[in-house]
C-alpha positions as CSV (number, residue, x, y, z in Angstrom):
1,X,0.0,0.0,0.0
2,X,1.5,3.2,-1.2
3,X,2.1,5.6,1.8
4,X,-0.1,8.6,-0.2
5,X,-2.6,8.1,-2.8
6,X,-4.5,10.7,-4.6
7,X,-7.2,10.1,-7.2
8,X,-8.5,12.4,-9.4
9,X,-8.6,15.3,-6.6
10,X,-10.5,18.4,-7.1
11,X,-10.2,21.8,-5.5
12,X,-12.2,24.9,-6.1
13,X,-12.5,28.2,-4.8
14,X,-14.9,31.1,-4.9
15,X,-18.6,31.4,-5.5
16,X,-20.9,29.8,-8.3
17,X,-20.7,32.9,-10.4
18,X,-16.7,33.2,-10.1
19,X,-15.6,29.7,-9.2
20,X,-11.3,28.7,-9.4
21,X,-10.6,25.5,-9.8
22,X,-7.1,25.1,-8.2
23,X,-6.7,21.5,-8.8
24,X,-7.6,19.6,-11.9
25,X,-8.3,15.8,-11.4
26,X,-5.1,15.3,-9.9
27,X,-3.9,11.5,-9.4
28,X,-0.8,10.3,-7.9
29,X,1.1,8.0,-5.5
30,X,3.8,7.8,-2.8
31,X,5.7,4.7,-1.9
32,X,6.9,4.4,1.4
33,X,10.1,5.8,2.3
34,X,10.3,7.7,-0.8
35,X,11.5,11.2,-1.6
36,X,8.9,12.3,-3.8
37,X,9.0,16.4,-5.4
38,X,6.0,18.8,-6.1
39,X,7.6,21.1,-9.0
40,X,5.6,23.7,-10.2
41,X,6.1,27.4,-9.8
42,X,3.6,29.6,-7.5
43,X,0.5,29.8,-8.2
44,X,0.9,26.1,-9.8
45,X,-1.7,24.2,-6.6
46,X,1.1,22.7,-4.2
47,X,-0.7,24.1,-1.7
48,X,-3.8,23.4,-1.8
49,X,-2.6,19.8,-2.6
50,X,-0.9,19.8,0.4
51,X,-3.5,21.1,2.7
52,X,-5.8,18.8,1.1
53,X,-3.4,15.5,2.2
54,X,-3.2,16.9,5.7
55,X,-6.3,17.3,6.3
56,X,-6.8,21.2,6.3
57,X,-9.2,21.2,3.2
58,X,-11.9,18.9,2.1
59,X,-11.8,18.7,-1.9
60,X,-14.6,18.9,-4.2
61,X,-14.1,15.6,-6.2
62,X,-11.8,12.8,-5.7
63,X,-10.5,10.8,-2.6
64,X,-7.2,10.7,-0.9
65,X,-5.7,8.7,1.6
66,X,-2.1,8.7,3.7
67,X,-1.0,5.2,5.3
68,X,-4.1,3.8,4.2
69,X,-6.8,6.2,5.7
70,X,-9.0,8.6,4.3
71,X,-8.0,12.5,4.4
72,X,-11.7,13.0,4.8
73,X,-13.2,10.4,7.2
74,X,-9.7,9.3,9.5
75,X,-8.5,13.2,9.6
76,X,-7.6,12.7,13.3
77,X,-6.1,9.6,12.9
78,X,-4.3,11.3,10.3
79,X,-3.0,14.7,12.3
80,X,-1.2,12.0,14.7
81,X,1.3,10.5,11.8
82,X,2.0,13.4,9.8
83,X,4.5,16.2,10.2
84,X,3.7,19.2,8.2
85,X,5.7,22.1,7.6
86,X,3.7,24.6,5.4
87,X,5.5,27.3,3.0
88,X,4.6,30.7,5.5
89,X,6.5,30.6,8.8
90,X,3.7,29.8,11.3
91,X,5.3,28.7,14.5
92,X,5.0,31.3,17.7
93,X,6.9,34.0,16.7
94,X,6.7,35.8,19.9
95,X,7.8,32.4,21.8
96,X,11.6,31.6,21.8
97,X,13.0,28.7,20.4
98,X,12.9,26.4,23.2
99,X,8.9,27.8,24.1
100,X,8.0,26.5,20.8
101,X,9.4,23.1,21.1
102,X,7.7,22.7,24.1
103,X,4.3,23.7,22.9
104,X,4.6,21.1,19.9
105,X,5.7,18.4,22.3
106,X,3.1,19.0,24.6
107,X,0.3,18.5,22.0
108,X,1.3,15.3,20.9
109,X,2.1,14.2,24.5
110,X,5.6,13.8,24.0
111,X,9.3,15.3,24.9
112,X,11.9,16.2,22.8
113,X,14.3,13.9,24.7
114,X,11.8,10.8,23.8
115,X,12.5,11.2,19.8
116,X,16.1,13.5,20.4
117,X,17.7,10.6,18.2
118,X,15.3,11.9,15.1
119,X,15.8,15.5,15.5
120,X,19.5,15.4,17.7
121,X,21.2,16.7,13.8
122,X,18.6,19.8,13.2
123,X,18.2,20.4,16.9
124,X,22.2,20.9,17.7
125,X,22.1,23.4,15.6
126,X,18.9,25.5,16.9
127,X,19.9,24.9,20.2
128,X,22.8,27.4,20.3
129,X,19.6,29.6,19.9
130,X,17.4,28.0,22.0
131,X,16.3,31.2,24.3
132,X,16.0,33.9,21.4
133,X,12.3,34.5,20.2
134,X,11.3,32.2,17.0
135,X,10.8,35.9,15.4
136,X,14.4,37.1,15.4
137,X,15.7,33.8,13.7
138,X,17.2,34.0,10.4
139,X,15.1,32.2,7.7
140,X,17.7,29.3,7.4
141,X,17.4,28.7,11.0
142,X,13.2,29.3,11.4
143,X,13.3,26.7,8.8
144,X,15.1,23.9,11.0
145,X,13.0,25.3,13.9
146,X,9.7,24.6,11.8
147,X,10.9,21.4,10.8
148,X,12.1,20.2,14.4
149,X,8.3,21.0,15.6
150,X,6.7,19.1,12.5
151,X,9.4,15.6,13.8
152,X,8.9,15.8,17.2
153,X,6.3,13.2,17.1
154,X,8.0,11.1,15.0
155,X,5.5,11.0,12.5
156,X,5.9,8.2,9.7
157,X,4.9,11.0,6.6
158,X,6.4,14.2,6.5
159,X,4.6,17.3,4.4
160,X,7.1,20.1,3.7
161,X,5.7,22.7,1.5
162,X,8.6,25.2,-0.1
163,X,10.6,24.7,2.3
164,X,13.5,26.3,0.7
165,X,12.0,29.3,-0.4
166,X,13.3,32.5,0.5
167,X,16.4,30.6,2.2
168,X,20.1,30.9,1.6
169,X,22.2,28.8,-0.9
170,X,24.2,27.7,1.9
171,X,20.8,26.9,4.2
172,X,19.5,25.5,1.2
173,X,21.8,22.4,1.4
174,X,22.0,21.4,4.7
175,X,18.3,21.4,4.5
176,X,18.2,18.9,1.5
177,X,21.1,17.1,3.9
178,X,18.7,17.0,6.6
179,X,16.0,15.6,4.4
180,X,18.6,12.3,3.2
181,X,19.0,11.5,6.8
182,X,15.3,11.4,8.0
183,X,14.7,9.1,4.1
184,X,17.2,6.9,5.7
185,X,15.2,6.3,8.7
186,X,12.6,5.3,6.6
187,X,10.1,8.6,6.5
188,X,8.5,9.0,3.5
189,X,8.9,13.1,2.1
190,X,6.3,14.7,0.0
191,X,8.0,18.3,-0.5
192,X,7.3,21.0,-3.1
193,X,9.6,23.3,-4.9
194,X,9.2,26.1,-6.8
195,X,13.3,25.7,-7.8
196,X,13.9,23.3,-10.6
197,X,17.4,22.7,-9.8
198,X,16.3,21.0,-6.5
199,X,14.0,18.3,-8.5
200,X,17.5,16.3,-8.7
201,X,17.1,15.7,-4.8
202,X,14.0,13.8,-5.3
203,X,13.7,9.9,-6.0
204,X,10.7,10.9,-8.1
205,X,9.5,14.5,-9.3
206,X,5.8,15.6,-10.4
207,X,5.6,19.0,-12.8
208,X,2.9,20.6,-11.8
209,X,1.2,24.0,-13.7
210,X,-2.3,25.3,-13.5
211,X,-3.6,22.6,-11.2
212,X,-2.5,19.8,-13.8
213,X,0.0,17.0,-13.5
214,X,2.3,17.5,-16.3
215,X,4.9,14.2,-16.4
216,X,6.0,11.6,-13.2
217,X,8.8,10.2,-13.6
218,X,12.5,9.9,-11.6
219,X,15.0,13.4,-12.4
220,X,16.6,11.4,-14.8
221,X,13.8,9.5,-16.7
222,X,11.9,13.1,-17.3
223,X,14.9,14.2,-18.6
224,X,15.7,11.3,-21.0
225,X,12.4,12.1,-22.3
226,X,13.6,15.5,-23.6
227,X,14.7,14.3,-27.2
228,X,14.7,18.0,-29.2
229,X,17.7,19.4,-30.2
230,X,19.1,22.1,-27.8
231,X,21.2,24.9,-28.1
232,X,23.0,27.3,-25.3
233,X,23.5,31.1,-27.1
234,X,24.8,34.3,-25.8
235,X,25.5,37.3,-27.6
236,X,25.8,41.0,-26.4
237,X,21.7,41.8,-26.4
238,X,20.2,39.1,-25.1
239,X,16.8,40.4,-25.3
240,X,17.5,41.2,-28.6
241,X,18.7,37.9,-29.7
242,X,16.1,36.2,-28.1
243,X,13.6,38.1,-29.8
244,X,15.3,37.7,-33.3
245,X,15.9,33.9,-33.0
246,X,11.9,33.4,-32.4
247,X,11.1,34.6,-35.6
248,X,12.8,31.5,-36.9
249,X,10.2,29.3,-38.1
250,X,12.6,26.2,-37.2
251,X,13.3,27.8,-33.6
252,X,10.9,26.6,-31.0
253,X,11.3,28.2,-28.5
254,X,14.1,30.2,-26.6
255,X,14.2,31.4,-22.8
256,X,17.0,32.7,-20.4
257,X,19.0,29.9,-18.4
258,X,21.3,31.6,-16.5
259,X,23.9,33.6,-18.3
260,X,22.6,31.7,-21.8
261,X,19.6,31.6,-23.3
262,X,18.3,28.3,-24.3
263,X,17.3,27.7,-27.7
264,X,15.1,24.2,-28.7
265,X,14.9,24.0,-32.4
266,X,13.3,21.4,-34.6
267,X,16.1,18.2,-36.1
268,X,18.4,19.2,-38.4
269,X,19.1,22.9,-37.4
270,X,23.2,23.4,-36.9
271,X,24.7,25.8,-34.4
272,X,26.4,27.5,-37.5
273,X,23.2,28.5,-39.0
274,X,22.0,30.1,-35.8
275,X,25.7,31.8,-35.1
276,X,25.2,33.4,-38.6
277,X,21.8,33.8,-38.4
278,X,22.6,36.2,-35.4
279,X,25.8,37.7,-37.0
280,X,23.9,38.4,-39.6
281,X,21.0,40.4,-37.7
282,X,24.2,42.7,-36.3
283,X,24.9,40.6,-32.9
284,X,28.5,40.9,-31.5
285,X,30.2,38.3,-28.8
286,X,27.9,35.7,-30.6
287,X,28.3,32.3,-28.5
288,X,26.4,29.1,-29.6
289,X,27.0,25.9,-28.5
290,X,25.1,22.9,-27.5
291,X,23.6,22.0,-24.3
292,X,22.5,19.3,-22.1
293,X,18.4,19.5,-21.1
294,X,17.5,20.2,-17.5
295,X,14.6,19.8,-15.1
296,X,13.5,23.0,-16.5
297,X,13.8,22.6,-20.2
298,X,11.5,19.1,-19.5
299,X,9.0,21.5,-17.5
300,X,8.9,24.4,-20.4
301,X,8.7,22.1,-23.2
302,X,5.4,20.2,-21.4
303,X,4.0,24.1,-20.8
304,X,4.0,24.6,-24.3
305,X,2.8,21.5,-25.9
């Protein structure tokens, strides 16, 4: 038995006359113990997924269940073997670090000391900080707090929504280090990302856009899938460039990827047409080359087709 299954969920908001449906049918599963990514940017329904498997929010159409039991029907049952660490900061801000420990402890009857050998990595690492208000924390550091609170009952299935947003490159890693060690012990990870780089991290990825399931498949299977030819090309004017090489009929497509743009063209185009292409249309410091397709060229291709 998978440890989440969701079929053909559907979320809506707002009134009869102006209704938004958030979530489109969506059906997936979880195996236990597995690290399994929600990429989509904002606005995309990770949240209200996410609410919807922890109980927060009933859904129009379509069931769900985690461990086997109904978000709808076994929601208590539910609340006591989840963690769930949602994208806003919402722990006491106003209590210090160690006041907000307590409080989650206490409502699962429980200590910190009972399940320190979960938490002991993250927790040596807030303690330092343990008497300074939740508030005054850096966001790396209100991050581990948060996710301290949503392990201290051990649960079996841990919900982490964007937990990397906003965060440091640096606090960035040792969360996704954090998140390896509790897979090891067996917890199973739903987390969602608005950064494609960190769909890597995942055993399995979902794109998400609109409220639609794009592609599942592992990092590496949704990239094998991208089989268009893809070019990396800088020039001087990159806005420029970018608009001139769209109004190539064989050009597909062509967005910004760091300091290159990336260019997805249909078989058969060369890099030395598009170099002279763009030498020709007056661009200096033309650079074309090829390029190898990422997480996000996988996610833009499915957007436009």
């Amino acid at each position: 038995m998978p440890a989440i299954q969701a079929d053909n969920i559907v979320k809506r908001y707002g009134s009869k006359k102006d209704t938004v449906t958030a979530l489109h049918g969506i059906s997936f599963s979880v195996e236990k113990g597995e690290l399994f990514g929600i990429i989509g940017p904002d606005g995309a329904g990770k949240t209200s997924l996410f609410r919807i498997l922890t109980t927060l929010l009933i859904p129009e159409e379509g069931k769900a269940t985690v461990n086997g039991l109904d978000v709808v029907k076994d929601y208590k049952a539910i609340r006591q073997q989840v963690g769930y660490m949602p994208g806003r900061f919402s722990l006491y801000q106003d209590l210090t670090v160690a006041e907000n420990l307590e409080f989650f402890a206490t409502i699962f009857n429980t200590s910190i000391e009972e399940h320190y050998d979960l938490v002991k990595d993250i927790y040596v690492q807030i303690e330092p900080f343990k008497e300074r208000r939740a508030g005054k924390l850096s966001g790396g550091m209100k991050q581990k707090l948060a996710l301290c609170c949503a392990l201290i009952h051990e649960p079996s299935v841990l919900f982490l929504d964007e937990p990397t947003t906003g965060v440091d490159a640096v606090s960035r890693k040792e969360f996704w280090e954090m998140l390896k060690g509790l897979k090891s012990r067996g917890i199973t990870i739903l987390v969602s990302t608005p950064y494609m780089d960190e769909a890597s991290l995942c055993d399995r990825v979902a794109l998400i856009q609109n409220g639609k399931i794009m592609s599942i498949d592992s990092p590496q299977g949704i990239i094998g899938s991208f089989q268009k030819p893809l070019y990396a090309a800088r020039t001087s004017r990159m806005l420029e460039m970018q608009r001139d090489l769209l109004q190539l009929p064989d050009v597909e497509d062509c967005y910004l990827c760091g300091e290159y743009s990336h260019v997805v063209t249909k078989p058969g185009v060369t890099m030395q047409q598009l170099s002279g292409y763009l030498q020709e249309n007056g661009h200096q410091q033309v650079d074309v080359k090829p390029a190898q397709p990422n997480i996000e060229d996988c996610f833009m291709d499915l957007m436009k087709n």
